[in-house]
N, C-alpha and C positions, 0 to 999 in steps of 0.2 A: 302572586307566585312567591314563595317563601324562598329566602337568600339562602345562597352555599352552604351547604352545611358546613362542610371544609372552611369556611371562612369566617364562622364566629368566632369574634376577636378576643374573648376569654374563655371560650373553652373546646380549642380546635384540637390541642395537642395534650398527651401527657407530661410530654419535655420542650424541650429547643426544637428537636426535628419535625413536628408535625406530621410523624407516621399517624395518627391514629386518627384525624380529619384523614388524612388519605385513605388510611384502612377503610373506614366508613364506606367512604365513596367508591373504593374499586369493591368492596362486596355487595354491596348496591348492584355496580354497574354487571358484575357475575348470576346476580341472581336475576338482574332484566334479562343476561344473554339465553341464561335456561329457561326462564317462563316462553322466550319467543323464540329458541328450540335456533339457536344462531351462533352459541359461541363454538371458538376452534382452538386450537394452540395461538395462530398467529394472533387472534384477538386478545387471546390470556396477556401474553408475552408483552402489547403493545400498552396492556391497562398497568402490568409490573414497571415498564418500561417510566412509561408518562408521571405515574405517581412516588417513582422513586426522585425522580426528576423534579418535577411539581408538590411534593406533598401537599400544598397548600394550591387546589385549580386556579384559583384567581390570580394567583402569581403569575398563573402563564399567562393571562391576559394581558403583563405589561412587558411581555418579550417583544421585539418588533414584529414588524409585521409578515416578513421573510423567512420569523423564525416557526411563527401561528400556521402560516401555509404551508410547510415543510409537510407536516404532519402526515404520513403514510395513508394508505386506504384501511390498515387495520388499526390504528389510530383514530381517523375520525370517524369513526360511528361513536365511540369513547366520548368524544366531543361534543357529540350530537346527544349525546346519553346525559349529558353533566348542562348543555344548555336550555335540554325540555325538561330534564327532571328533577336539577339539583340548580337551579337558577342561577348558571353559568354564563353572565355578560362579557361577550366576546370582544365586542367594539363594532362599531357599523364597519369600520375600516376592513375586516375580518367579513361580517357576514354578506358583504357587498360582491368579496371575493368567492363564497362560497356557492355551490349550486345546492339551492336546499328541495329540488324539485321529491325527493324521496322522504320529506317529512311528514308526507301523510302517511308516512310505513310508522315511522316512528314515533306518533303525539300521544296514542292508544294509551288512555289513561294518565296521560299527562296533564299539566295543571293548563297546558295552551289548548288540549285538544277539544274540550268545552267551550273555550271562544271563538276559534276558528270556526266550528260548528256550527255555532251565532252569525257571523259574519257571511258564511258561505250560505245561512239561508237570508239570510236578509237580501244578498245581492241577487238568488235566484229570485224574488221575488219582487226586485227592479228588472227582472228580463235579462241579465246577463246570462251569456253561454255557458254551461259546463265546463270548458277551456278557458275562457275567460274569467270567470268566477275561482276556478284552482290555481292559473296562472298569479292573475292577482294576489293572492291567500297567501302562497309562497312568499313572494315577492316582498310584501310589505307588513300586512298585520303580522306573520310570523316573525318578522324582524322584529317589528317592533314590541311586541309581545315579548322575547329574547330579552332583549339590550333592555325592555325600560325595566322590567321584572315585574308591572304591575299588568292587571286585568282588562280586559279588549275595553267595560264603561271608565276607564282609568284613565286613559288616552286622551290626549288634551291639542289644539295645533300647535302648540310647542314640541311635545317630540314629530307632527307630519315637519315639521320647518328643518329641527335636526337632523332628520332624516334626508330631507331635501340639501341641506349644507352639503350630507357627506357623500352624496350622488355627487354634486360639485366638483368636490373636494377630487375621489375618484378619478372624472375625467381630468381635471389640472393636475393629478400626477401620474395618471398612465392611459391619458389621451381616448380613453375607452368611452364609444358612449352611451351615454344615462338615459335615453326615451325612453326607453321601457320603463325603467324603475320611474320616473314622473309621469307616465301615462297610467300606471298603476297604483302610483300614490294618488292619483286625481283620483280612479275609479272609489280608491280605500276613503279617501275625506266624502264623496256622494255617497256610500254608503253607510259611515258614519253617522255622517249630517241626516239619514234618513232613520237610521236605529235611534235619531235623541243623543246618542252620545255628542256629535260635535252641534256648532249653533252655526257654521259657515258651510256653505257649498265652494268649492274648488270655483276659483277665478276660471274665465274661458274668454280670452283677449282681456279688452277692457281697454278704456280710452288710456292715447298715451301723454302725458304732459305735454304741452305746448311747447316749453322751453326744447324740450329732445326732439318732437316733430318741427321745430323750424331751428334745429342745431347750423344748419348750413348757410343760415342768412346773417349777416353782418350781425354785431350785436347793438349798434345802436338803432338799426331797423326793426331788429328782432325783438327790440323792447314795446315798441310802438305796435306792432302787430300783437306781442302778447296781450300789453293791458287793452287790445278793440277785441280781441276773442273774449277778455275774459268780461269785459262790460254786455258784450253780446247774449251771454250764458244768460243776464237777466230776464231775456225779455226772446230769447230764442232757445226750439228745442236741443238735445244735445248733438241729435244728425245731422243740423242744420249750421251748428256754430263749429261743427267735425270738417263738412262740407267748405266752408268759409277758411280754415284752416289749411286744410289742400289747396284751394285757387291758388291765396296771397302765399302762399311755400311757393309756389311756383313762382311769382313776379319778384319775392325776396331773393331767389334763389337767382335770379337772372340776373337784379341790379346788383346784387354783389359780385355776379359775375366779370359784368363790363364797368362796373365802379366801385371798385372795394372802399375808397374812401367814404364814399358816402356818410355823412354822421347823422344825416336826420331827414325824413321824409319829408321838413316843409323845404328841405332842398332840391327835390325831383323838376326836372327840367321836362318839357316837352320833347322836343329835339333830341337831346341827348337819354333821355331813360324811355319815356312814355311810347314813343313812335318806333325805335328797335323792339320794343318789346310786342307790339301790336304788328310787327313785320314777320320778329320770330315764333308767332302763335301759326302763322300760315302753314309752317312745315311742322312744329312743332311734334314730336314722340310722344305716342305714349307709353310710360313706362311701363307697363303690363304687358303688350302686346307688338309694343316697336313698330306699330304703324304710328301712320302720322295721326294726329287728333281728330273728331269730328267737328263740324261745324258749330255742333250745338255744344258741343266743350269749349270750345272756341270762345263763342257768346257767352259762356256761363265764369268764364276764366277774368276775361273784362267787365262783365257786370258786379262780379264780386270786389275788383280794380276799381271802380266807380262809384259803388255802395260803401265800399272805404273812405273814399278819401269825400266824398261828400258827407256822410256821418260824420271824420273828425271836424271837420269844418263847420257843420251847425253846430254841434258842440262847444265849439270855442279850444278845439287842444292847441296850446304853441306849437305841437310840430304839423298843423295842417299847413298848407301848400296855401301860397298869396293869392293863386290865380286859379279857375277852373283847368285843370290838366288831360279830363277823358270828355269825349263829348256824345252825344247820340250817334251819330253814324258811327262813331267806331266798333260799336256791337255790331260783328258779323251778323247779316239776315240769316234766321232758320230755316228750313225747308218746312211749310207746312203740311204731315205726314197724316194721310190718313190713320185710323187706329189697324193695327196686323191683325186681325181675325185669322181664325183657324176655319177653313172652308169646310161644308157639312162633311164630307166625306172622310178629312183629315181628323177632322174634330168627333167623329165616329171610330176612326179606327186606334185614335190616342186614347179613348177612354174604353174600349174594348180591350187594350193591352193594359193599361191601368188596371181593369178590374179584373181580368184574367189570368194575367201571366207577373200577377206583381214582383219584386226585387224583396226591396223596402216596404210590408205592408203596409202600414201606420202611415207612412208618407203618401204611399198611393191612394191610399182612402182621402189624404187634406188635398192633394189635387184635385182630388173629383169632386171634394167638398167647395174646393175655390172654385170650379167650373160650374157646379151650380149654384152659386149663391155672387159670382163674379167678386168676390173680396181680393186685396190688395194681399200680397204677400205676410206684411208686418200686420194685419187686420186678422190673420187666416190663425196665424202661430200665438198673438193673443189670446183667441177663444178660448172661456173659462169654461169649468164643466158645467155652468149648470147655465149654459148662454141660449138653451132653449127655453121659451116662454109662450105659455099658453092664454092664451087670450078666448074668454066668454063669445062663445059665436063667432068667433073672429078667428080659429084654427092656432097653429102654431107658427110659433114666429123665431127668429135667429137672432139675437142679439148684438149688432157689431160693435166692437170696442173701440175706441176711439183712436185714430190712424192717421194716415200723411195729413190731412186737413183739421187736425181735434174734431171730429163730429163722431158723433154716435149714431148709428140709425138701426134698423129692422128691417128683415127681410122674411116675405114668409117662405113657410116652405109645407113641402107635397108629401104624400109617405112613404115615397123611396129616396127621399131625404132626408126622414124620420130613422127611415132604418139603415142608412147611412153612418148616421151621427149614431145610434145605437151601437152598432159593429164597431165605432171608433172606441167608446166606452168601454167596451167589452177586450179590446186588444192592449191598448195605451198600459204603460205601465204603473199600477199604481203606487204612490210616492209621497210622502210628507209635503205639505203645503210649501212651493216656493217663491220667493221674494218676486213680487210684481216687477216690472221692468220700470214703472210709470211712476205707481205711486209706493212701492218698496213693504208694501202690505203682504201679508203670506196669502197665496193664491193655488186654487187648484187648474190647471192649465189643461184642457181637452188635449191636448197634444203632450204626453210626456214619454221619454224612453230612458231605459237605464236610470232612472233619477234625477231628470233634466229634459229640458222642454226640445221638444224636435226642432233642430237648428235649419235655417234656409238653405245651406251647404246639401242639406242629406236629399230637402225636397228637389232642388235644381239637378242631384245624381240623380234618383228614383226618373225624375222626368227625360233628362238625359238617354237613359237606358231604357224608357216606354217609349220613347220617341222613337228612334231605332227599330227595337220592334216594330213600332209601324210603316217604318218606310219614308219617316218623313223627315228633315233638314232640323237644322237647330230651332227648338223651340224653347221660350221664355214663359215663366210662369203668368208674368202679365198678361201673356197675347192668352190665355185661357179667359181671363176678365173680360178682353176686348170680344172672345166670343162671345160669351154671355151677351154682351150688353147689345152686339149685332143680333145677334138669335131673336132678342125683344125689341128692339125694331123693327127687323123681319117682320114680325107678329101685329106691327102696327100699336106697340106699346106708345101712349101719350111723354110729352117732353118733360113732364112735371114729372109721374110714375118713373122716367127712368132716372130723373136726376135726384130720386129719393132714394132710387132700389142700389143706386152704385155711389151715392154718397158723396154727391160733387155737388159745389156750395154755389154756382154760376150757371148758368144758362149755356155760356158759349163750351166750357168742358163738354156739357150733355149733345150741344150743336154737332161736333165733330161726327157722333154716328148719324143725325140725320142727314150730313153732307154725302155721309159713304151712300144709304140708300133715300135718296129722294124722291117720293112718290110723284110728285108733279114733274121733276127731270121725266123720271121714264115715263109717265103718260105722255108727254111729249114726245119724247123719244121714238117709243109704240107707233104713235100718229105718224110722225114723218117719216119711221122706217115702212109702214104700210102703203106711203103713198109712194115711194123709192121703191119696192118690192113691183110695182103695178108698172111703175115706169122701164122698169129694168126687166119687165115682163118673166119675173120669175114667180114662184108658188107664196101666195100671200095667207095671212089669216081669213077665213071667211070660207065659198064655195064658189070661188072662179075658179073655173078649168081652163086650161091652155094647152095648147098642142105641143106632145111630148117632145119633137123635136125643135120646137122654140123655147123649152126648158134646158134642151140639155146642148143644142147647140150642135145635133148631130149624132153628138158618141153617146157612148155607151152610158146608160142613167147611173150603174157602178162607180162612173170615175168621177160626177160630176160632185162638185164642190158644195154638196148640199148635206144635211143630215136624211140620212137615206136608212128605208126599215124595207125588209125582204119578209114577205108574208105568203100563206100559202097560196092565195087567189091574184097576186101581184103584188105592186112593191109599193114605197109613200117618200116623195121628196118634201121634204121642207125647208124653208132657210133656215141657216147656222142660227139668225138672232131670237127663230121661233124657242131652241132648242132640242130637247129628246122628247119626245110623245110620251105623255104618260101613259096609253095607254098600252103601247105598243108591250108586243109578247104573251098579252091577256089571254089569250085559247092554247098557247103549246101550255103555260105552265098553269091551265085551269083542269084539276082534278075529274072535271066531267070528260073531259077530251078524251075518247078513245081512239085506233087507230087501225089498221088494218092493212094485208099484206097490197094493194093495187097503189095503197098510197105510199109508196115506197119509194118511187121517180121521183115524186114530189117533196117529200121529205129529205131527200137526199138531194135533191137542188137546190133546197130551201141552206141547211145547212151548209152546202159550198157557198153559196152566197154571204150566208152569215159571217164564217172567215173568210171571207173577201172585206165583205165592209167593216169588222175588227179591226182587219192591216190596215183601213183606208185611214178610217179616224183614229187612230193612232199614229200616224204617220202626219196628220194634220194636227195634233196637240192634242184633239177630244179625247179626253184622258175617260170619263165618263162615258161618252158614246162608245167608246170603246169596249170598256166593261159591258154596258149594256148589250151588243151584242156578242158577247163571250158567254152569257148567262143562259142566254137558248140553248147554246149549243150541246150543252149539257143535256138539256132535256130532251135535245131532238135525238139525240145517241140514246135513249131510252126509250123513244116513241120507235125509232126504228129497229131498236131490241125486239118490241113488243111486237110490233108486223111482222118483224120474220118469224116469230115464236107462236105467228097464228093466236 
C-alpha cells in the first residue's frame, strides 16, 4: 500500500502551509465521490473543512484520541477515503473505536480490496460461514492492512501481537470488552497460517507453568512439588505429569492451609499433616461441580500423595520424610464397576439420531466412527488421513494411533465403514498440514474444521444434543467404546480378539466384559431357573402344559405377572426370565395375511387386548415388551380398515 501522498516529507507543499498535499487529496477524495454517484454539499463542506484543518492527513493522526472520534458522519467517509486509498494510518487506538462493518462498500478498487479478497477465499475454503468469514475480514485483516500499510503476504505475528496489545490496552482504558476482536484474530492467524503467510497456528489453551498452577501452596513446598513434576516430564507423558500436578495442588493447598509454616516436606508429620488430610478427602468438593468428590478421586488423590513421597525417597532427595507417612489401607477401596454399555435399543436409537438428524456433521460422523471401531476419545481425534490400510487378502484395516496405553493396533473394517470414513473425507475441512500433537511433525488429521482439528468439546456437544434426541440420560463418548466391546462378546468374540481389537495391554482390562456376560453364569443360571420354573409350577422352556388356573392362580391370565402375547386363536404366557418371544406378531405383520369382514370380533379383541398388555408391561418396567405390543396395534387398525372395506 503506497504512503500519504499528503505526507511526502519533501514534496507535500509548495510553501509552509501544505495546501497543495491537501489539494491532492480532497480532489482525489471529490472525484471517488462522483465515480460512486455519493457526493453532497455536506460531504464537500466536511473535506474543505478537515483539509483546511489538517492539510497535512497524518497530522490528524496525532491529535488525541477524543479529537479522531469527533469526526461527524460527513467527515468519516473522508476518513475512510484517505485510509483505503491514500495509506492513512489511524492508530489501532482509532480503528478499534471505529465500526468498519461498511468497508466492503468502500475497498472497490482499493489497494486492500485485493487482499481481503485473498483472505475471504482462503477462509471459505476452511468451512467458515459467510458471517463469520466478513465479520472476521472487518475486524482484523482490514485493520491490519490500514495501520501496518503493507500487503495481506506482508503480515508477520508481530503486528497479530500489536494488535492484540491494543485490544488490551482498549479494555484497561474503557473497560470495554475485547473477545471478539481475539476470537477473530485467532480465526485471522489459522487462516494465515493456512494461506503460507504465517508459520504458527493460534495457541488453543496450552499447559500452564507449574510455578502459577500451584501459586497457592507455600513456597518452600511449592519448590519441591515443582522440581518432582518437572523430573517426572522425563519419563511420563504430558497428561499424566498435568494429572500429578492437580492431585499434589490439592495436598499443597491443604497443608499450607493448616500449616503455613511449614518449610519442607521432610518435615510432614503423620498426625498433624497426613491424617487431617486423609479425613478432609471424605467430604472433600469438587471444584467443578460443588459435590463432594468421588471415591475413585479420592483414591487417585492419595496415590499421587504416596507415589510422591515414595519416589523422593528412593531418590535420595534431603527433603524426603525420615519415616514411611502414607500406607496401603489408606487408599479408599474403588467400587469395582462393570463397564456402562449402551443397551441395543439405546445404542440404536443414538446412532439413528447421529446419522439423521446431525447438529455437528463432521462430529457426528467421529461418533459413529468411535462406535464402530470402539476407539478411545484421544485415539478417534488422532486419525490421520490416510489411517486406512489395505491389506493383500486380508480387506481393509484402520489404523490406530498410539493412545492412553502407547500401543498401536488395527482394526478392520466392513464397507459401511469404508464409506463412512469416505463421507468424513469428503466433509472435513481441507487445511494445510498441522503440527502432530505427539511427535510435532506436520500431519493431515481425518478430522479437521475451520483449520484445526475437531476438538473433544464439540464431539461431547454433538453427543449431548443426539442423545436428547433419543430420549436418553447423559451419555459419555466412552460408554460408546464399551458398547462396541459388549456387542463383541455378545457375539462370542474370543479374549485374545478382543484385547487386540480395543487395544488393552492385560488380560484382566479385556476380563471386565467377560464378567458382564458369562456364558457359564447363565448356563447355570438357565439350568436352575428351569428347575425353579417347574417347582413354582409356572410355564417353563420345553412342552409342559399346566392347568391355566395353576398358572395364573385363578385371575384373569391379563393381569398375571408373566410376559403375555394375545394371538388370534388365544394367548401365550411365559416367564419374565424367558423374555419376549421372537416370534410373536409373525402373521398380523406377514404381507400374506389377508382379512375379511367375519373376522372383525376377532380382530377387534385381539387389539383391546394388545393395549391392555402395553399398559401392563409398562407399568412393570418392560420398557420392550411394551413396545412390542404397541407395533401390532398399528397393523391391526389396518387389517380392520381392510375388513370393513370388504
Amino acid at each position: 500500500m503506497p504512503p500519504v501522498t499528503a505526507c511526502a516529507p519533501a514534496r507535500d507543499t509548495d510553501d509552509n502551509t501544505g495546501h497543495h498535499a491537501g489539494g491532492d487529496a480532497n480532489a482525489a477524495y471529490l472525484k471517488y465521490l462522483e465515480s460512486t454517484s455519493r457526493g453532497n454539499v455536506a460531504y464537500y463542506r466536511a473535506a474543505r473543512t478537515f483539509f483546511r484543518r489538517w492539510p497535512r492527513p497524518q497530522d490528524w493522526v496525532g491529535e488525541p484520541l477524543e479529537v479522531r472520534l469527533s469526526a461527524n458522519s460527513s467527515t468519516r467517509p473522508l476518513i475512510t477515503f484517505l485510509m483505503l486509498h491514500r495509506g492513512l494510518r489511524p492508530g489501532y487506538d482509532y480503528l478499534l473505536e471505529r465500526k468498519l462493518s461498511s468497508i466492503w462498500r468502500e475497498i472497490k478498487d482499493s489497494p486492500v480490496d485485493v487482499d481481503l479478497t485473498r483472505f475471504l477465499t482462503a477462509a471459505a475454503e476452511l468451512g467458515f460461514t459467510q458471517r463469520v468469514r466478513f465479520a472476521t475480514g472487518s475486524q482484523v485483516p482490514a485493520r491490519l492492512l490500514i495501520q501496518t500499510g503493507r500487503r495481506l503476504n506482508q503480515l508477520t505475528m508481530d503486528d497479530l501481537a500489536e494488535f492484540a496489545a491494543a485490544c488490551r490496552d482498549r479494555q484497561a482504558r474503557t473497560g470495554t470488552d475485547h473477545k471478539h476482536y481475539l476470537a477473530a484474530l485467532s480465526n485471522t492467524q489459522r487462516v494465515l497460517f493456512h494461506m503460507g503467510i504465517l508459520a504458527d497456528l493460534p495457541r488453543s489453551g496450552g499447559p500452564i507453568p507449574f510455578a502459577e498452577r500451584l501459586s497457592e501452596v507455600a513456597a518452600p513446598i511449592r519448590a519441591t512439588l515443582i522440581a518432582y513434576l518437572e523430573r517426572k516430564r522425563a519419563t511420563c507423558v504430558a497428561k499424566t505429569v498435568s494429572a500429578l500436578a492437580t492431585r499434589l495442588k490439592h495436598f499443597g493447598v491443604f497443608v499450607t492451609g493448616i500449616d503455613p509454616d511449614l518449610q519442607s516436606i521432610a518435615s510432614l508429620q503423620r498426625c498433624r499433616h497426613i491424617e487431617p488430610y486423609l479425613t478432609f478427602l471424605v467430604d472433600a468438593p469438587n471444584t467443578k461441580t460443588g459435590e463432594v468428590i468421588t471415591v475413585a478421586d479420592r483414591a487417585r488423590r492419595v496415590l499421587a500423595l504416596t507415589t510422591f513421597l515414595t519416589d523422593i525417597t528412593e531418590w535420595g532427595w534431603p527433603e524426603a520424610p525420615p519415616r514411611t507417612l502414607v500406607f496401603r489401607d489408606d487408599i479408599p477401596k474403588q467400587p469395582q464397576l462393570l463397564p456402562r454399555y449402551l443397551p441395543v435399543d439405546a445404542d440404536r436409537r443414538l446412532t439413528d439420531a447421529l446419522s439423521e438428524h446431525p447438529g455437528n456433521e463432521l462430529a457426528a460422523c467421529a461418533l459413529r466412527l468411535q462406535r464402530a471401531c470402539g476407539l478411545r476419545i484421544g485415539e478417534l481425534l488422532d486419525l490421520e488421513l490416510d489411517c486406512v490400510h489395505e491389506v493383500p487378502d486380508q480387506g481393509s484395516w484402520l489404523k490406530v494411533p498410539l493412545g492412553k496405553l502407547e500401543t498401536e493396533r488395527m482394526v478392520p473394517l466392513d464397507e459401511e465403514i469404508l464409506d463412512l470414513i469416505d463421507h468424513i473425507t469428503e466433509i472435513r475441512s481441507a487445511s494445510r498440514p498441522l503440527p502432530h500433537p505427539r511427535y510435532r511433525h506436520p500431519a493431515q488429521f481425518l478430522f479437521t474444521h475451520h483449520g484445526r482439528r475437531l476438538g473433544q468439546q464439540a464431539l461431547r456437544a454433538e453427543l449431548d444434543r443426539a442423545a436428547q434426541i433419543a430420549g436418553l440420560g447423559h451419555v459419555t463418548s466412552h460408554q460408546l467404546r464399551h458398547t462396541y466391546a459388549t456387542a463383541l462378546v455378545n457375539a462370542g468374540v474370543s479374549l485374545q480378539a478382543l484385547m487386540a481389537l480395543l487395544g488393552h495391554v492385560s488380560a484382566e482390562m479385556s476380563l471386565r466384559y467377560g464378567r458382564l456376560f458369562d456364558a457359564t453364569v447363565r448356563d447355570e443360571y438357565e439350568r436352575a431357573l428351569t428347575l425353579a420354573k417347574q417347582q413354582a409350577r409356572t410355564p417353563a422352556t420345553g412342552h409342559t402344559n399346566l392347568p391355566l388356573a395353576d398358572i395364573t392362580g385363578g385371575a384373569d391370565w391379563k393381569t398375571t405377572p408373566l410376559v403375555k402375547s394375545r394371538l388370534a386363536g388365544g394367548f401365550c404366557l411365559r416367564a419374565p426370565a424367558q423374555g419376549a418371544c421372537t416370534y410373536a406378531n409373525i402373521c398380523e405383520h406377514c404381507p400374506s395375511l389377508h382379512t375379511e369382514a367375519s373376522a372383525l370380533p376377532i380382530l377387534a379383541a385381539q387389539r383391546i387386548d394388545a393395549a391392555a398388555l402395553a399398559a401392563d408391561a409398562e407399568q412393570r418396567g418392560w420398557i420392550s415388551e411394551a413396545e412390542r405390543h404397541r407395533n401390532p396395534i398399528t397393523r391391526l387398525d389396518t387389517l380392520i380398515s381392510q375388513a370393513q372395506a370388504g
